[in-house]
C-alpha positions as CSV (number, residue, x, y, z in Angstrom):
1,X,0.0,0.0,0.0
2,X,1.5,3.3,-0.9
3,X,0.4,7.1,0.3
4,X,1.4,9.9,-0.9
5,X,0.9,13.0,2.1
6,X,0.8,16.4,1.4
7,X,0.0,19.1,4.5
8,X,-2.3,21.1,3.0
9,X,-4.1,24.4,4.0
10,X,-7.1,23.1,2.5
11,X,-7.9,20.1,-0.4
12,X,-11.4,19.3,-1.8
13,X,-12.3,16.6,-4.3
14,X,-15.2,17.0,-6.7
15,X,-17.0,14.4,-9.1
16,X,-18.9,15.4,-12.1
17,X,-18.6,18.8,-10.4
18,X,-19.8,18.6,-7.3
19,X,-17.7,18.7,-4.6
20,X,-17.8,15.0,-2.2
21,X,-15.2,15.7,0.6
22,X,-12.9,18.6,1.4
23,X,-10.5,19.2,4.4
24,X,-9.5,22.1,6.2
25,X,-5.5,22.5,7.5
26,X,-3.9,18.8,7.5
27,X,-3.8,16.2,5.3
28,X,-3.9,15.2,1.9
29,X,-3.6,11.4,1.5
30,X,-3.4,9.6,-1.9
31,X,-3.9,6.7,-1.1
32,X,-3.4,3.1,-3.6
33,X,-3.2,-0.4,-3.1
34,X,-1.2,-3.3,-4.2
35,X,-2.2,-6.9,-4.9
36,X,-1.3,-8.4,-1.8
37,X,-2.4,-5.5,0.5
38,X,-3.8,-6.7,3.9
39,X,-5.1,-4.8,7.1
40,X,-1.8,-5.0,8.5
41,X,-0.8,-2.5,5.8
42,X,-3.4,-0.6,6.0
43,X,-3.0,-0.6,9.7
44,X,0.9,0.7,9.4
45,X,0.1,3.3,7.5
46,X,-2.6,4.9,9.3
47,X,-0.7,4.9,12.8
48,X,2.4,6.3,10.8
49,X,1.0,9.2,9.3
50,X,-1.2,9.9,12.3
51,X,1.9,10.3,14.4
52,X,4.1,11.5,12.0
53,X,5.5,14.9,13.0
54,X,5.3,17.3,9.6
55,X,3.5,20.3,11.4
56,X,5.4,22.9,12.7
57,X,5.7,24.0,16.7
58,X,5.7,27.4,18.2
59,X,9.9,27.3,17.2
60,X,9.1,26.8,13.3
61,X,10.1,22.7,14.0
62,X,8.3,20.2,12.5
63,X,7.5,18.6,15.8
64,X,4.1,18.1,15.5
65,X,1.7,15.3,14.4
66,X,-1.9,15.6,12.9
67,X,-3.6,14.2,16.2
68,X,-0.9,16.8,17.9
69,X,-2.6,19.9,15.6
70,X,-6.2,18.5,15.8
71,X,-5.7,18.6,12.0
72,X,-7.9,17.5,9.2
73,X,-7.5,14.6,6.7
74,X,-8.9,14.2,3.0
75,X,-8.0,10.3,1.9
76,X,-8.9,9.6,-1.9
77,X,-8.2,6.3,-3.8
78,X,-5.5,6.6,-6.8
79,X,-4.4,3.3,-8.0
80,X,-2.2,5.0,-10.6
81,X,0.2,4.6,-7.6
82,X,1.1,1.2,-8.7
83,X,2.3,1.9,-12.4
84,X,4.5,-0.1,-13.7
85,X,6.8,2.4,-16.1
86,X,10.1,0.4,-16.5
87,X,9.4,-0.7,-20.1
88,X,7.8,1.7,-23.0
89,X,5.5,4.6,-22.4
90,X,2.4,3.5,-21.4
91,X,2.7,2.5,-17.7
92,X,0.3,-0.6,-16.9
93,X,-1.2,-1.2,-13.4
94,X,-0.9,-4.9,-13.0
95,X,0.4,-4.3,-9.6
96,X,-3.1,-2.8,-8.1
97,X,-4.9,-4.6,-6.3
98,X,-8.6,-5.8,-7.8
99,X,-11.2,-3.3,-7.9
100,X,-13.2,-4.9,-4.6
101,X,-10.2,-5.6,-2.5
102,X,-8.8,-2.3,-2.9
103,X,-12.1,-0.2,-2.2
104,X,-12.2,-3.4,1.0
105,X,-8.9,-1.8,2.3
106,X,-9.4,1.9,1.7
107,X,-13.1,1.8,3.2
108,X,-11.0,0.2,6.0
109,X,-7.9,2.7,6.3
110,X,-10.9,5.3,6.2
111,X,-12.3,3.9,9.3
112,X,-8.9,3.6,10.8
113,X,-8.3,7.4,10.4
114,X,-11.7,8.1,11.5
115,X,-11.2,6.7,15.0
116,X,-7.6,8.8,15.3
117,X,-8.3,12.1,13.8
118,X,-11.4,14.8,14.4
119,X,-12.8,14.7,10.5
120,X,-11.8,12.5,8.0
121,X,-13.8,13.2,4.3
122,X,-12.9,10.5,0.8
123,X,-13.3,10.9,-2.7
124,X,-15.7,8.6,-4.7
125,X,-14.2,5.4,-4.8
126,X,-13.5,4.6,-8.9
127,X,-15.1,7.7,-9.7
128,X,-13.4,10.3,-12.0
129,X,-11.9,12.8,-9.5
130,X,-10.8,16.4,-9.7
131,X,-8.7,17.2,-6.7
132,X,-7.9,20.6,-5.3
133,X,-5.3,21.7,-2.8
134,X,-3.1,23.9,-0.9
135,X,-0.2,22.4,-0.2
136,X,1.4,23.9,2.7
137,X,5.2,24.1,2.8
138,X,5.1,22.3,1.0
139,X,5.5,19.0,2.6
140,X,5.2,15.8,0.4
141,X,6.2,12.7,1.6
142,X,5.4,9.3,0.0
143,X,5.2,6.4,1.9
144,X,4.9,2.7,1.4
145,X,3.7,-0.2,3.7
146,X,6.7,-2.1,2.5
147,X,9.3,0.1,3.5
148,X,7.2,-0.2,7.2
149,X,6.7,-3.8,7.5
150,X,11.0,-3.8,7.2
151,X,11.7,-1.5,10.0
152,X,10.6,-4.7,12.3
């Protein structure tokens, strides 16, 4: 499972032009899944970027974690996460998990977030998205349950 996290001073999402979730100062997670994926991933993830410390402290230090801010979070689904670009042009997504297990393990990592942080709002699942942000800093960090699961 792989996130991409952007602080943002605000994000929205919209589909077919309306807009489905939006977020205030916190969190912008892009969120995609591999075949493979379990909970466990999903799991990591979520208790890594809830505590991780990207928001600055009365010094200017990023010293601070979402929970730590009472920040926001806006998760949405992007399996283009998983493209495959060694060879040609045209990246393929073989890697990404099927349609139903991936929306499984977002709906989940959604629910995970949701019992850590104040308000946590999605995109549309599948749909065609058109994503707005802010990004504050900015601060991008990509990070991959992988890379997680080896720390142990």
């Amino acid at each position: 499972m792989k996130a991409v996290i952007q602080r943002v001073s605000h994000a929205s999402v919209a589909v077919d032009g309306e807009i489905v979730g939006a977020c205030g100062a916190g969190l912008m997670i892009l969120l995609g899944v591999a075949e493979g994926d379990t909970e466990v991933d999903a799991e990591l993830l979520c208790r890594k970027i809830v505590q991780l410390r990207i928001f600055c402290d009365e010094e200017g230090k990023m010293n601070r974690s979402l929970r730590d801010v009472d920040g926001e979070m806006l998760v949405i689904s992007q399996f283009t996460l998983m493209a495959n670009y060694r060879h040609g042009n045209r990246p393929d997504f073989m890697a990404s998990a099927k349609p139903a297990e991936a929306e499984r393990l977002y709906e989940y990592f959604k629910k995970l977030a949701s019992a850590e942080i104040r308000r946590v709002e999605s995109g549309v699942f599948g749909a065609h998205m058109k994503v707005e942000l802010l990004n504050d800093g900015p601060v991008t960090i990509v990070m991959d349950s992988e890379v997680l699961k080896k720390k142990k």
